[in-house]
C-alpha positions as CSV (number, residue, x, y, z in Angstrom):
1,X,0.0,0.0,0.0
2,X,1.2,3.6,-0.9
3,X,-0.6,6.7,-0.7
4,X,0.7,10.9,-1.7
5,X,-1.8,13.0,0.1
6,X,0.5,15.8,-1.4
7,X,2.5,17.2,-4.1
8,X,5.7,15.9,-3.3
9,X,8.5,18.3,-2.5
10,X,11.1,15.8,-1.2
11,X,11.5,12.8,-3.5
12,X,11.3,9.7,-2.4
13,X,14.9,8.7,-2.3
14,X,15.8,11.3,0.3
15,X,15.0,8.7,2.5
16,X,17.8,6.8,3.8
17,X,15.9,3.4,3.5
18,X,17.7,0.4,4.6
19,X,17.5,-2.1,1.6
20,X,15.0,-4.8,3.6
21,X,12.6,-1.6,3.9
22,X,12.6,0.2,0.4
23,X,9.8,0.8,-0.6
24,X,9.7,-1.4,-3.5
25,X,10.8,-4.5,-1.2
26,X,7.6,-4.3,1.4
27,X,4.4,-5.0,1.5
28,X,3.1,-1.8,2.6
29,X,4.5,1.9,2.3
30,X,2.7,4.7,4.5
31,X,3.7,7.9,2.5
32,X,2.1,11.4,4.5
33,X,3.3,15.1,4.0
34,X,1.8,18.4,5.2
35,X,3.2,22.0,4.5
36,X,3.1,23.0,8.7
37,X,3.5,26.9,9.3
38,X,5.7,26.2,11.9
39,X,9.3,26.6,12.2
40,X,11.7,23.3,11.4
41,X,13.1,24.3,15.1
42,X,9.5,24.1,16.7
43,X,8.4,20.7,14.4
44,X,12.3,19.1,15.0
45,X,11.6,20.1,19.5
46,X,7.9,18.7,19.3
47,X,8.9,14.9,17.1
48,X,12.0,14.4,19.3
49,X,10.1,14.3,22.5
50,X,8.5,11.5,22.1
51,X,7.7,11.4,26.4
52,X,5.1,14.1,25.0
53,X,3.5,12.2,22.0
54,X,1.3,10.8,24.1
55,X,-0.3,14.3,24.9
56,X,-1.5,15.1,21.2
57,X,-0.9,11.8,19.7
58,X,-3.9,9.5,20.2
59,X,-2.0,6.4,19.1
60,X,0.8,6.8,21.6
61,X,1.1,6.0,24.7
62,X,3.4,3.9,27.2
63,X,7.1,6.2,26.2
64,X,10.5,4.7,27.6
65,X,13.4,6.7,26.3
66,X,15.5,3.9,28.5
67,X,16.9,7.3,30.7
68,X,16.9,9.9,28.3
69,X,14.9,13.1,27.7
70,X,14.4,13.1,24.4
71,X,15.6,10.7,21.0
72,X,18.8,11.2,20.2
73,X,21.1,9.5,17.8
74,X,21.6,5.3,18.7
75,X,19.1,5.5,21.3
76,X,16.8,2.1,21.9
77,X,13.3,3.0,22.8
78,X,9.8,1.7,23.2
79,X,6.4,2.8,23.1
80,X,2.7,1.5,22.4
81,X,0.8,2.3,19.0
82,X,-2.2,0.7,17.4
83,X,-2.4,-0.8,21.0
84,X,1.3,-3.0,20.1
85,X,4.4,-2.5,22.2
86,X,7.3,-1.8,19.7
87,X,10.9,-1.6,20.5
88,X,12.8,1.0,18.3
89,X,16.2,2.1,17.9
90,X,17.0,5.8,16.0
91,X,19.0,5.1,13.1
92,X,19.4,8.6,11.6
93,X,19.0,12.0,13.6
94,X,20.3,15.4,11.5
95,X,18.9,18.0,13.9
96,X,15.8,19.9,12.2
97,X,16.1,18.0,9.0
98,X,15.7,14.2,9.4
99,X,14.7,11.4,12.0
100,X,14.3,8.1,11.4
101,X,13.7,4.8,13.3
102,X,13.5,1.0,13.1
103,X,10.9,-1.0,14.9
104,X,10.1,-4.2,15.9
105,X,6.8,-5.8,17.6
106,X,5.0,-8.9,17.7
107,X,4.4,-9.8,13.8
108,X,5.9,-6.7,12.7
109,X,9.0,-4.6,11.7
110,X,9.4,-1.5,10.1
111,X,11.3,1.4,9.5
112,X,9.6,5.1,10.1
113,X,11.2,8.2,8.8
114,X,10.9,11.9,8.7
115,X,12.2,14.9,7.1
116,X,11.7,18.5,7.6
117,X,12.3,21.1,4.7
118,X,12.4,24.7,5.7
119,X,10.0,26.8,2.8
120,X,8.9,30.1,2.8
121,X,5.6,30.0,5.4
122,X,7.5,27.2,8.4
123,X,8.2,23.8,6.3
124,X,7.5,20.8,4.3
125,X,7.3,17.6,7.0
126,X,7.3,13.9,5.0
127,X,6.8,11.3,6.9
128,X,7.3,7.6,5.3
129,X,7.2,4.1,7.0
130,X,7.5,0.4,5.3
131,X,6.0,-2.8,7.5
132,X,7.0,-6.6,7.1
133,X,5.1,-8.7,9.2
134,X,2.3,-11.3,9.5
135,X,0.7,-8.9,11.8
136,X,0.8,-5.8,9.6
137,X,-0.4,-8.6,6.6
138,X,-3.2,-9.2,9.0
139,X,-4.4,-5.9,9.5
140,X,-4.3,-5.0,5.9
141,X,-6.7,-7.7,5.1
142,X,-8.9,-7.1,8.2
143,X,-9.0,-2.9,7.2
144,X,-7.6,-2.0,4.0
145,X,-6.5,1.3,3.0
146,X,-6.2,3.6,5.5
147,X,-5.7,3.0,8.9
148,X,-2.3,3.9,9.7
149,X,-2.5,6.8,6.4
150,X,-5.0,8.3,8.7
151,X,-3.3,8.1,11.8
152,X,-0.2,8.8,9.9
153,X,-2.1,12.3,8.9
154,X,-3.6,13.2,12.3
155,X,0.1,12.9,13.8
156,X,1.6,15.2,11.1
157,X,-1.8,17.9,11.8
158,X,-1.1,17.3,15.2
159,X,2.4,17.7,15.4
160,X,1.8,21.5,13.9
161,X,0.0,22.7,16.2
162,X,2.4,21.7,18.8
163,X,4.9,23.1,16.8
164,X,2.4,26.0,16.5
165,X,2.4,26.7,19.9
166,X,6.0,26.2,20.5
167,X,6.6,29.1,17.7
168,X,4.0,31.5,19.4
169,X,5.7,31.2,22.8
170,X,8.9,31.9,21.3
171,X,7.9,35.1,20.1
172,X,5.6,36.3,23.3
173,X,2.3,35.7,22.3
């Protein structure tokens, strides 16, 4: 599964994919991008604290950074999403440009990335994932389409106006 809610401003191969998780070589491919009018600073502060995702996220819930504050390059962490515990480790951090992570739960790996592009009104966010997995198979079959390309969405809409608000308190209002 693939889906472009967007004109694409970033291609595709800006993404550092591992080979296993190209696009072309997995079942399914979550593809989500929103022009935010937010700064990258404010976006890059509000996806690295993932202790907060929880807050505005509605699919995530149960953050361990294993000790830290935020993500930061290397680090293993865990959280809940979809209701599945999933054990991730950061594979690419370039401050307020690109974040990406592995995962792996019961039935499923995958590999999640994000970049941020500074434009002219705050910046373009892309956010991409591919899934292997019986579980993610399973799911598929049992709701096809759109269930994690809507969630996918609602953290991207979500994740602007925490950025939003981050901006505004930066500059006293």
């Amino acid at each position: 599964m693939s889906t472009n809610n967007f004109a694409t401003q970033s291609s595709p191969s800006a993404i550092h994919w591992p080979d296993e998780f190209r696009p072309g070589h997995a079942p399914i491919h979550i593809r989500n991008e929103l022009n935010v009018r937010a700064s990258p600073a404010s976006v890059w502060q509000v996806l690295i604290d993932a202790q907060r995702w929880p807050s505005f996220y509605p699919q995530a819930s149960e953050v361990d950074l294993s000790g830290a504050t935020t993500l930061e390059p290397d680090l293993n962490f865990s959280w809940k999403t979809m209701g599945l515990r999933i054990n991730c480790n950061v594979r690419e951090f370039e401050p307020e440009s690109r974040l990406a992570w592995d995962a792996k739960g019961v039935g499923t790996w995958a590999y999640h990335a994000w970049l941020i592009t500074p434009t002219a009104t705050g910046c373009h966010v892309l956010t991409e994932e591919t899934q292997h997995g019986w579980l993610c198979r399973l799911g598929q079959l049992m709701m096809p389409g759109s269930l994690h390309i809507k969630w996918h969405q609602v953290w991207l809409e979500k994740l602007e106006l925490e950025a939003q608000c981050l901006d505004a308190g930066k500059n006293g209002h």
